[in-house]
Steps between C-alpha positions, in 0.01 A plus 500: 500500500562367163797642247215629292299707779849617587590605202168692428525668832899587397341636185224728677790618726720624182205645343392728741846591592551558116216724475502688816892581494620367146714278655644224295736311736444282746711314768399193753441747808240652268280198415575384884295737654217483215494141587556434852404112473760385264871475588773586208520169283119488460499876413772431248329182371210725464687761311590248244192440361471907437856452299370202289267726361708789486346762741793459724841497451706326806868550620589225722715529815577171662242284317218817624363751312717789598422816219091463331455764227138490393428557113113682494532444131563141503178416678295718228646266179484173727119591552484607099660178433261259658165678403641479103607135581117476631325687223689258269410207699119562475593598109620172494222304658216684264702410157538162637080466606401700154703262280342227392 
């Protein structure tokens, strides 16, 4: 399974977790039996791309993701953030085909 599939599965995991017992934290043993398939570096690989973007944040134990605290707020401005980075995109793209 690819980092990205991983880390969307991850994500689903947290989510549901979030909103059916407000929990926040996370450790390995958590996401291991979400994602039976994928041993601890490809979890933690998969992890990473949820920190680049913010939704995560990771404490690392031994080069592993050790401590996850998942930020419900984060994913709501990342999401805000691209769709006003689209909306200017297509604003973009109809000054530039109106001008002459």
């Amino acid at each position: 399974m690819s980092d990205f599939r991983l880390s969307k599965a991850c994500l689903k995991a947290m989510r549901r977790s979030f909103r059916s017992e407000g929990r926040r934290s996370f450790d390995m043993p958590f996401f291991q039996t979400k994602c039976l398939h994928a041993d601890a570096i490809q979890i933690t690989d998969a992890l990473g791309l949820l920190a680049e973007n913010g939704i995560v944040h990771i404490f690392y134990a031994d080069d592993l993701a050790y401590v996850v605290t998942f930020d419900p707020d984060a994913e709501k401005k990342l999401a805000r953030s691209r769709a006003l980075a689209l909306v200017k995109a297509v604003i973009d793209r109809l000054i530039g085909f109106l001008s002459p």
